[in-house]
N, C-alpha and C positions, 0 to 999 in steps of 0.2 A: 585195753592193752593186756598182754600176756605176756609173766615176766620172768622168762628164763634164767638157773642159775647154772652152769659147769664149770668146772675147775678149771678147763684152760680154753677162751673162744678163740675159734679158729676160722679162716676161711670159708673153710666147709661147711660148719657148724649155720653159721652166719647166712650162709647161701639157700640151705634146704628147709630151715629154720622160716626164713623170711616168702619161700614159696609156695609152703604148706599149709604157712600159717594165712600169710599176707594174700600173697597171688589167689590161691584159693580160697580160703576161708574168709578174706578181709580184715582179720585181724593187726593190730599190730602186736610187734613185739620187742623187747628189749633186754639185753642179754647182761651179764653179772658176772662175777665171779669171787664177789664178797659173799661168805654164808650171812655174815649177822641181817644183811639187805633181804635175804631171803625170807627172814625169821620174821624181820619187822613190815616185810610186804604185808597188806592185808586183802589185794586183789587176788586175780587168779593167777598162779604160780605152779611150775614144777620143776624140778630139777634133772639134769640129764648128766649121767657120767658111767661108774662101774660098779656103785653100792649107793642105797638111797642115805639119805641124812636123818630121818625120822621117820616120817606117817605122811608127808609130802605125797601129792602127783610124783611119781619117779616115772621114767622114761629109760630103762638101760642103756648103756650105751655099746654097742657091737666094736666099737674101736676105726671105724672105715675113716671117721672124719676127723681124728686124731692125726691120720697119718700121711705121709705125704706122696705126691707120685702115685705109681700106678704098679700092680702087679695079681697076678693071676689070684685069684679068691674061690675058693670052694662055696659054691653057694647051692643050698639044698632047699628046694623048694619045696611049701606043704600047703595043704589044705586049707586055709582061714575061713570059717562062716560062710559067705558065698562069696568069695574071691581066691586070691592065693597071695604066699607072704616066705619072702626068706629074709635071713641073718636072723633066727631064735635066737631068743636072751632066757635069764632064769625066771623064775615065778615072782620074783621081786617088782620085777617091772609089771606098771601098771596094762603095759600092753604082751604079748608074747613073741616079738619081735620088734628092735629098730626100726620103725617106719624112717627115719629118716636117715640112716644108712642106708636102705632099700632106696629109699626115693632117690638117693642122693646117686647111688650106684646105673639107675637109668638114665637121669636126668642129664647126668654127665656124659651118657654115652662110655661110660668105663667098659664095658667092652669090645667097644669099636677100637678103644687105643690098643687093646693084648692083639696076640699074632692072631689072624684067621684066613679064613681062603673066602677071596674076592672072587666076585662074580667073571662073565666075560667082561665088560664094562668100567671094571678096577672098583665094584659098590662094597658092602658089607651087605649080604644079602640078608635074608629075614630067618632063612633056615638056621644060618650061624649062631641067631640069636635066642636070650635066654627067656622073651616072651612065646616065640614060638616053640621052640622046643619044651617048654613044661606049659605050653596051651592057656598064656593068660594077657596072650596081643590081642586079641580082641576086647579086653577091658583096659580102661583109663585106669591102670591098678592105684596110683598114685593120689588120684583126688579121689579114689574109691577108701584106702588107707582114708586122707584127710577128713572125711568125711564122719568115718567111724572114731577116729582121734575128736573131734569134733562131740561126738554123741558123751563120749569120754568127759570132756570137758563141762559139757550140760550137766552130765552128774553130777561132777565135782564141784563146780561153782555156777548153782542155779540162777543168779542172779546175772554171771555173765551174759553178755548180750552180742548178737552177732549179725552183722549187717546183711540184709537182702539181696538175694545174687539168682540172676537168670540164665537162661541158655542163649548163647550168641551161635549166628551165624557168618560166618564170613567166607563165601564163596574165589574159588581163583579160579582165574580160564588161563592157561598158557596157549601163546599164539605165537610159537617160533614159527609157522606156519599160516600166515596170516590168507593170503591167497594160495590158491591150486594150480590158477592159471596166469594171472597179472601181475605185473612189476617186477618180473623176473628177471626181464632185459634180454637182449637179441640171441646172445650164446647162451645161457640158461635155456630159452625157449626152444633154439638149435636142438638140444642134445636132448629135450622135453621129446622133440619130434620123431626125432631118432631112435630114441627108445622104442616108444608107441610104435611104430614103425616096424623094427627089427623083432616087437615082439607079440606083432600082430595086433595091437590094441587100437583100431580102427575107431573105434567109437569114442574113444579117450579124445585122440584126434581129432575129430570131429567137433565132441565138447571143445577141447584147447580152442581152436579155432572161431567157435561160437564165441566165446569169452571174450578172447583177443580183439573181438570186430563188435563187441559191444549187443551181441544177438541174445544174448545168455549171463545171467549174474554168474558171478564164479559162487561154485559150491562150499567155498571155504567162507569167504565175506559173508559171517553171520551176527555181526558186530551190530548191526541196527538194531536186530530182534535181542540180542543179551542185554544192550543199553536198554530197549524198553522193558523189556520183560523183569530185568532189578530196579527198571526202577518203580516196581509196583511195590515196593517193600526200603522197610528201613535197612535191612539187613547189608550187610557190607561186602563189596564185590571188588578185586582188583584182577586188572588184565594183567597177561608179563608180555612183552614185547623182545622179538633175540636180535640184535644189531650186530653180531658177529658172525660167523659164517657156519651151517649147519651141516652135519657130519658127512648129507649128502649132497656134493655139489648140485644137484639140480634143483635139491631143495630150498637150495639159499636165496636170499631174497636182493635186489637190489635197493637196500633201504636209505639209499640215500635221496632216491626217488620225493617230491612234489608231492604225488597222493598219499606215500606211506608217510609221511610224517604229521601228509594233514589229518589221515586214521589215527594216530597217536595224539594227534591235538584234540583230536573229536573227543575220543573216549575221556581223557584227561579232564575234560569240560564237563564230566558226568560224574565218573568213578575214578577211585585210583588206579595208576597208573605202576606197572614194577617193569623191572627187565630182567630176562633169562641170559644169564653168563654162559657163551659158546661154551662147548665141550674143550675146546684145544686152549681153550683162555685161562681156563681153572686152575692150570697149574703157571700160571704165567702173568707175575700181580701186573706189570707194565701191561698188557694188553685187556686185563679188567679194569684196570684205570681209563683206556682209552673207549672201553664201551661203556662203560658209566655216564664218562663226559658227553659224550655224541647223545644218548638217551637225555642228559641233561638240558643241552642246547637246544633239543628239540621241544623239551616241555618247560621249558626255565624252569624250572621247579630243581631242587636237589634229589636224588636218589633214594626212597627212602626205605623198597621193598625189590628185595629179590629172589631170584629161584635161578636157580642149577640146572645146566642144559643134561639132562639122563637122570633127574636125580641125583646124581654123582655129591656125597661129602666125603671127604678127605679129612677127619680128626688127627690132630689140629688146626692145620696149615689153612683147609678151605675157609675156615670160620677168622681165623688170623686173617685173612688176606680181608675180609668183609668191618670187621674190624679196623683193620688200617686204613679200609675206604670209607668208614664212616658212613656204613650203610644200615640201618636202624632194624628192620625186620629182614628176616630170611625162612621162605616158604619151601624150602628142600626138607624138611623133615617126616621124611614116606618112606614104606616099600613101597615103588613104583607096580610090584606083581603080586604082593599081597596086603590084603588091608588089615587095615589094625591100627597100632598106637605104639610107633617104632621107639619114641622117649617115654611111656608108660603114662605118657598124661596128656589130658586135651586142654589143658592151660598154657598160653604163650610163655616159655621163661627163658630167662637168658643164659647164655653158655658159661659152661665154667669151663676154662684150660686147665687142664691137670696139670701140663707140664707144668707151665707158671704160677700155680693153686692162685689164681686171681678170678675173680670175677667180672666178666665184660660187659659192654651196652647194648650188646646182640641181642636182639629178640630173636627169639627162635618161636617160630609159629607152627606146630603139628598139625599135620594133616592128614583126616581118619582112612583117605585112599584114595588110588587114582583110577579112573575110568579103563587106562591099558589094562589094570590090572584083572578085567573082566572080557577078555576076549574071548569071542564065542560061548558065550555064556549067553543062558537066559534070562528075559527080561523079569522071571519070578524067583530066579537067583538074584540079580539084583536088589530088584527090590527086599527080598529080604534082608541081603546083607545091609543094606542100608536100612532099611528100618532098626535092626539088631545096634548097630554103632549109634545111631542119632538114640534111643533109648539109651545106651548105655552113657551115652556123652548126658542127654537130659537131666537124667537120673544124679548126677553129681555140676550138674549147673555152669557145664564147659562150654569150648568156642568149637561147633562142629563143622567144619570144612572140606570139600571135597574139592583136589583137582580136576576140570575137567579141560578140555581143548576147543578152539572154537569150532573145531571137525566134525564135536558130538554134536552140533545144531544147525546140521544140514539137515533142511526136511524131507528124509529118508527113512521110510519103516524101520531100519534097523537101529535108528538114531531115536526113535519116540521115547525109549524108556528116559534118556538123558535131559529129552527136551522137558519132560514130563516134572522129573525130581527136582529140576531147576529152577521149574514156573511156579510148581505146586507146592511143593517142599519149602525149598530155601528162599522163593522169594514169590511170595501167595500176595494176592493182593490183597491190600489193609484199608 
C-alpha cells in the first residue's frame, strides 16, 4: 500500500491517485490528511501539495485538482526523457511536473468540455487536441508517466513490491452493418435496386440478387470466421450490434427479423455481446433506453458494453445518459480518422464529470484506432502503425484494442491486411 498525505483530499485527488497508482500499477492506496500519520507511517509514503514537509517523496502539486469546474489552462508542453510532460512544478518536487494533474487533465477529457470547433459530425476532432498538436497521441503518455513515477518509487522504498501486470488484448468489431444484402426487407431492398440501377452498378445487382436467392453468401456475413478465428485465443473479443436506425436509410437493417436476432444469439453464445447507440438516439435518452431494452430481450442478458454510432461523445451529457442506463463499459473513446490514444492512456478508467466533480461507474475503454481511419492507405502503413501503437501499449502493460468492422473480413485482397492483424496479432493460435 502507498500512503498519501495532502492537506485537503479531493475528488480529483482521489480519482487520478487511485488510477495511476491502482489501475495501473496495482497498487493500492490510501489517502490522509493528518501530518503526524505521515511521520509515524513507516511503509512507502509521499506527500502531495505546494511545499514539501521535510525530506519525504514530495510530489508538487500544480493546483488542477484543488479546484473545481472547468476553465481554459495554459498548458505548455516539454520535452521529458523520451515522452512529453506539461503543468512544470519547481525543483522541490521529486518529479519536474504534476503527473497527476496532467494525467488528470486527459483522463477527464478537460478539453473536450472548453469551447472548440466540432467536426462535420458534431465530434471533438483529434486536430483540436492537445496530443495531437504538441505530437504525443501516439503515446499512452499517462501509463508512460506511471510507469517512470513507478521506477521513482523502486528507488525510494526498495523493499516495496509490486504486483505482475501483462498486456491484454481485447478486440471490437462493430457491425451496425451486419448484412450487404439480407434482412433488409422489401422497401430497403426496393431502393437498394434503384440505386444500383440509376447508377449503373449492374454487377452490385446481380450480387444483391445472388444473395437474396440464396446463390451467394452475403459479403458482409463474416461472423462464422471472427467466432472462429478468436476463438483460437484467450484474448477478449466483443461484437456491437445497432438496433436503431442508421444515418443511411438503405443501410438500416430490419432487426427485428428471426435470423438477426438468432446472429446476436449466436455470437452471444461465444463472445460478448455490446450495442452501438443510433446516431439520432444520442441525444435523446427515451430512445437509448428503448434500444437497450430490445438488445436486452434479445440476449436476456443486461447491457453491459457499448459504442457510439460515428464515434460521436458529447462531454458530459453522452456519458450521463450511459450512466443513467446503467451501462458498465463504453468503447467510443477514438479518433475515428486518426489513431492514437484520445484519453492519453491505454488503461480502461472510469469518467469523471466535471460538472458534478463526482466520480462514475462508467468504464471508459480506449481504443488505439479504428480501421476507417486508414483509408486508401497501405497495407505497410498499416502495419506499421500498428506495430508502433501495440509496442508502445506493450511497453507500459496496457489493454491494446483495435476497432474493426465485420466489412474488414470479407475475403478480398484489399481486406487481407485486416484479416491478417486479427488472426495473427490479436488472436494467434495458443
Amino acid at each position: 500500500m502507498l500512503l498519501v498525505y495532502t492537506q485537503k483530499i479531493t475528488p480529483r485527488i482521489t480519482y487520478i491517485f487511485k488510477h495511476i497508482c491502482t489501475r495501473i500499477l496495482g497498487v493500492e492506496v490510501r489517502f490522509i490528511s493528518v501530518i503526524e500519520e505521515l511521520i509515524s507511517f513507516e511503509g512507502a509514503k509521499l506527500s502531495y501539495g505546494k511545499q514539501p514537509l521535510g525530506n519525504e517523496l514530495f510530489i508538487q502539486s500544480y493546483g488542477l485538482l484543488t479546484q473545481q469546474g472547468f476553465e481554459s489552462e495554459h498548458v505548455v508542453v516539454k520535452d521529458w526523457q523520451d515522452t512529453k510532460c506539461f503543468f512544470a512544478v519547481s525543483e522541490k518536487s521529486s518529479l519536474p511536473f504534476d503527473i497527476f494533474s496532467a494525467g488528470f487533465y486527459l483522463l477527464s477529457r478537460y478539453e473536450e468540455y472548453l469551447p472548440h470547433v466540432k467536426d462535420a459530425m458534431g465530434r471533438f476532432p483529434a486536430i483540436e487536441s492537445i496530443g495531437y498538436k504538441s505530437g504525443f497521441l501516439h503515446q499512452p503518455v499517462v501509463d508512460i508517466w506511471a510507469y517512470k513515477f513507478k521506477v521513482l518509487l523502486k528507488q525510494t522504498f526498495p523493499d516495496f513490491v509490486f504486483p505482475d501486470k501483462t498486456l491484454s488484448v481485447h478486440s471490437v468489431v462493430e457491425a451496425s452493418q451486419p448484412y450487404a444484402y439480407k434482412q433488409r426487407g422489401v422497401l430497403r431492398t426496393l431502393v437498394g435496386y434503384t440505386k444500383d440501377l440509376l447508377k449503373f452498378k449492374l454487377k452490385r445487382m446481380v450480387n444483391r440478387t445472388a444473395v437474396l436467392f440464396g446463390v451467394r453468401y452475403d459479403p458482409f456475413d463474416t461472423f462464422e470466421w471472427i467466432i472462429q478465428t478468436a476463438g483460437k485465443s484467450d484474448n477478449m473479443l466483443t461484437v456491437f450490434f445497432m438496433l436503431g436506425e442508421s444515418l443511411v436509410f438503405e443501410e438500416s437493417l430490419n432487426t427485428r427479423r428471426q435470423k438477426f436476432k438468432l446472429l446476436v444469439k449466436y455470437i452471444a453464445d461465444y463472445k460478448q455481446v455490446g450495442l452501438v447507440f443510433s446516431f439520432d438516439a444520442l441525444s435523446d435518452y427515451e430512445r437509448l433506453k428503448k434500444e437497450k431494452k430490445r438488445l436486452e430481450e434479445i440476449t436476456n442478458r443486461d447491457l453491459n458494453n457499448s459504442l457510439n454510432a460515428q464515434y460521436l461523445v458529447n462531454l458530459p451529457d453522452t456519458y450521463r445518459y450511459l450512466v443513467e442506463l446503467e451501462v458498465a463499459k463504453d468503447f467510443t473513446m477514438v479518433y475515428e480518422d486518426t489513431p492514437g490514444f484520445r484519453a492519453g492512456t491505454c488503461t480502461p478508467f472510469l469518467f469523471y464529470d466535471l460538472d458534478y466533480e463526482i466520480k462514475t461507474p462508467l468504464i471508459v475503454h480506449p481504443i488505439t484506432m479504428t480501421t476507417s481511419a486508414f483509408k486508401n492507405k497501405y497495407a505497410s502503413d498499416i502495419t506499421k502503425t500498428v506495430e508502433n501503437l501495440w509496442t508502445a501499449v506493450q511497453a507500459v502493460n496496457g489493454t491494446f484494442s483495435i476497432a474493426f468492422t465485420n466489412r474488414n473480413f470479407t475475403p478480398v485482397p484489399s481486406n487481407e491486411i485486416w484479416r491478417s492483424i486479427f488472426s495473427e496479432k490479436l488472436h494467434p493460435h495458443e
